[in-house]
C-alpha positions as MATLAB code, in Angstrom:
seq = 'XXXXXXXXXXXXXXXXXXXXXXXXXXXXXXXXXXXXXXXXXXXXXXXXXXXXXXXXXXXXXXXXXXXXXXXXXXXXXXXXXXXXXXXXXXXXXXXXXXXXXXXXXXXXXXXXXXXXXXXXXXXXXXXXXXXXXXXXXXXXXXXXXXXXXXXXXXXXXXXXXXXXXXXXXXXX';
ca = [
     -17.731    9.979  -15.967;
     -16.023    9.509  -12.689;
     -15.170    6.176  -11.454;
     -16.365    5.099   -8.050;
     -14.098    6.762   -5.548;
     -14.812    4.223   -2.327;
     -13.216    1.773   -4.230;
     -13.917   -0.475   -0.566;
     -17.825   -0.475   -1.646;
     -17.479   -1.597   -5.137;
     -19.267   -4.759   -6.263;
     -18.123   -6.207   -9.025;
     -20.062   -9.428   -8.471;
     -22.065   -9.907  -12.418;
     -24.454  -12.057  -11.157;
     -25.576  -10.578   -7.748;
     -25.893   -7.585   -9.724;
     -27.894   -9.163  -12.350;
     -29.959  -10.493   -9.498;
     -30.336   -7.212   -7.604;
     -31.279   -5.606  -10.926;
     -34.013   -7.990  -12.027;
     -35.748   -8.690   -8.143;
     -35.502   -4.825   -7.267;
     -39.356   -3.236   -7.939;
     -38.759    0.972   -8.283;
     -35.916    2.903   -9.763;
     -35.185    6.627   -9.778;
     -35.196    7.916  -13.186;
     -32.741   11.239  -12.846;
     -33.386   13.894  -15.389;
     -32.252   16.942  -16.687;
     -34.817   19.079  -15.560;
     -35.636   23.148  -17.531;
     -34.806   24.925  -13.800;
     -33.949   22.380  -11.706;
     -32.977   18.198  -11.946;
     -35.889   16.295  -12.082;
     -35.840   12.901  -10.400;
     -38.856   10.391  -10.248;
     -39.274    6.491   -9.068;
     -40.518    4.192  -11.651;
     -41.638    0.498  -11.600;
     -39.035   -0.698  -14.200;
     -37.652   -4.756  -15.686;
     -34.396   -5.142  -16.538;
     -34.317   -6.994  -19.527;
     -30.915   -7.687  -22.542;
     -28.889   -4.982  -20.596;
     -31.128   -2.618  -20.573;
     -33.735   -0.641  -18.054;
     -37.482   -0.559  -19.024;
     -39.823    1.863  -17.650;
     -43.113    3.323  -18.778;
     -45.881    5.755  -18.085;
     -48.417    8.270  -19.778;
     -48.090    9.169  -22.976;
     -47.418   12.513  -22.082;
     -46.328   15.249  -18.671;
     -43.079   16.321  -17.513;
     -41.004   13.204  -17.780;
     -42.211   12.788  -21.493;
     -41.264   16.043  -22.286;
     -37.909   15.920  -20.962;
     -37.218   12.946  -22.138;
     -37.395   14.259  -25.480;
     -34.999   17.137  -25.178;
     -32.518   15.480  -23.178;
     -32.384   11.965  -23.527;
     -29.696   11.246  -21.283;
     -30.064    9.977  -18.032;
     -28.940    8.264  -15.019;
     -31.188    5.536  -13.010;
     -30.637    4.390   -9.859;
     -32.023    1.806   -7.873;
     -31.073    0.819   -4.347;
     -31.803   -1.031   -1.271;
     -31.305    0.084    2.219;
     -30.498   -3.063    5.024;
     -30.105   -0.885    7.913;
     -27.664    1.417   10.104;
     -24.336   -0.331   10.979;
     -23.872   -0.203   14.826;
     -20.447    0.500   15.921;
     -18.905    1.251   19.310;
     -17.728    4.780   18.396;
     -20.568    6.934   17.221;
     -18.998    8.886   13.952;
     -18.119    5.393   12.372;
     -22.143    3.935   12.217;
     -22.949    3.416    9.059;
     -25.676    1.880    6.792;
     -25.571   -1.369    4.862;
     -26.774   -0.787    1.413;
     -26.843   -2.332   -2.008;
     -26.888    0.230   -4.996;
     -26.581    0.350   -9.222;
     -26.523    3.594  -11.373;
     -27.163    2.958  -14.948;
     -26.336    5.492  -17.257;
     -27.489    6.048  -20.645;
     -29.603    7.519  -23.169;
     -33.842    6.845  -23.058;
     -35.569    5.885  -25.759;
     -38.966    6.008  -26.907;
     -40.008    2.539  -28.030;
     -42.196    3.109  -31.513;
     -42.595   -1.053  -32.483;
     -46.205   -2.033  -31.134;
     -44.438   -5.661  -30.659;
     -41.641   -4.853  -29.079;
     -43.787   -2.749  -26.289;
     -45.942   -5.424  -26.193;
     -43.293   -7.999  -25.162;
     -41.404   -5.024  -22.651;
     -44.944   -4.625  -20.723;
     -46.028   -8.086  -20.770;
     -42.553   -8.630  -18.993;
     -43.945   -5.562  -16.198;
     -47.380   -7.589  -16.068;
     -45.217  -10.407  -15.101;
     -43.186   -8.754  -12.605;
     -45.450   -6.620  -11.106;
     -48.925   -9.367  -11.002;
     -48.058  -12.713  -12.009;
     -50.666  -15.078  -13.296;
     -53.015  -12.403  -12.897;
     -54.172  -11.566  -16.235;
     -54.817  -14.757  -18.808;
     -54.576  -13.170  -21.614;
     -51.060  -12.562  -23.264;
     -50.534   -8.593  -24.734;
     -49.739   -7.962  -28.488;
     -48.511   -5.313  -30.590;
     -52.123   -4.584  -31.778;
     -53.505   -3.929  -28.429;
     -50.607   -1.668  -27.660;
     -50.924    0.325  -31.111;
     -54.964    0.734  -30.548;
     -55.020    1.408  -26.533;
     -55.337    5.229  -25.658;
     -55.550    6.826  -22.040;
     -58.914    8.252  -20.992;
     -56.593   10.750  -19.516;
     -54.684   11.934  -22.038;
     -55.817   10.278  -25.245;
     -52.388    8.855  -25.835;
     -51.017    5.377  -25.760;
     -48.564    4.184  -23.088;
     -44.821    5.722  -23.313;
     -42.629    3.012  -22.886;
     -38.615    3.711  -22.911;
     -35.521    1.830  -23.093;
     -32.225    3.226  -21.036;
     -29.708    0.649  -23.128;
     -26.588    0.473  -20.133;
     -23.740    2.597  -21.455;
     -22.384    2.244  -18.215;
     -23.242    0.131  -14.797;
     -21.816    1.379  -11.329;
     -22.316   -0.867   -8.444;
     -21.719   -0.479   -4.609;
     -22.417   -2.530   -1.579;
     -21.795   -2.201    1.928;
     -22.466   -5.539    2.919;
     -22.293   -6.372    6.837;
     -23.006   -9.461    8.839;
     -27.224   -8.895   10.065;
     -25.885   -9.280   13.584;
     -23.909   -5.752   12.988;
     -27.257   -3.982   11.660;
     -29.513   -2.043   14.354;
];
């Protein structure tokens, strides 16, 4: 794995990436893909160093998932286009982290019932009054597919960071 070239745009701040990582709402889950690379968003926490995601218990991402577990997720947030007196050098001001790692298929009924309790709390807090458990996770099924919900971890092998951070009076 190559390091970051535009060693200018690194961040290497721990906590404003911890930050970015937990208050972001949709990563891009890359792939390895049969023909081509196969990248999708995903609502995702970010919980003990790792990435959470989940979806159907079956389709593409399922399958690939299973014969190529590695992967590389990205998430990212655009501020605007840098305005600068000499047209080539505009620019955007960004914040960005790649994770990369291997997905995993979590099989513990608690432990999914903990990861998408933390997604219900994310993604609609206070909304629901009832806690999940493991038992409602092991007996739910889709009316779509008949399967239960495919939850994965992406455990951070390694975290890449970059910012281009400019003053809001610089951003068009």
């Amino acid at each position: 794995m190559e390091a970051v070239r535009y060693t200018q745009r690194i961040c290497s701040d721990q906590q404003q990436i911890e930050d970015f990582l937990l208050s972001s709402r949709i990563g891009i889950l890359a792939l390895t893909g049969e023909s081509f690379p196969y990248a999708v968003p995903v609502n995702y926490i970010w919980h003990k160093n790792a990435i959470y995601f989940h979806g159907m218990g079956s389709g593409k991402k399922n399958v690939l998932l299973a014969q190529n577990p590695p992967v590389c997720f990205t998430i990212y947030a655009e501020h605007g286009t840098v305005i600068d007196p000499v047209p080539c050098h505009a620019d955007t001001a960004y914040m960005s982290v790649m994770i990369f790692g291997k997905a995993e298929k979590l099989i513990d009924f608690a432990e999914s019932a903990v990861i998408m309790q933390k997604m219900i709390d994310k993604y609609m807090p206070n909304y629901y009054s009832q806690p999940l458990t493991g038992n409602l996770m092991e007996k739910y099924k889709s009316s779509l597919d008949g399967n239960g919900v495919g939850i994965y971890r992406i455990q951070a092998d390694i975290v890449t960071a970059k910012e281009n951070a400019v003053n809001p009076q610089n951003i068009f």
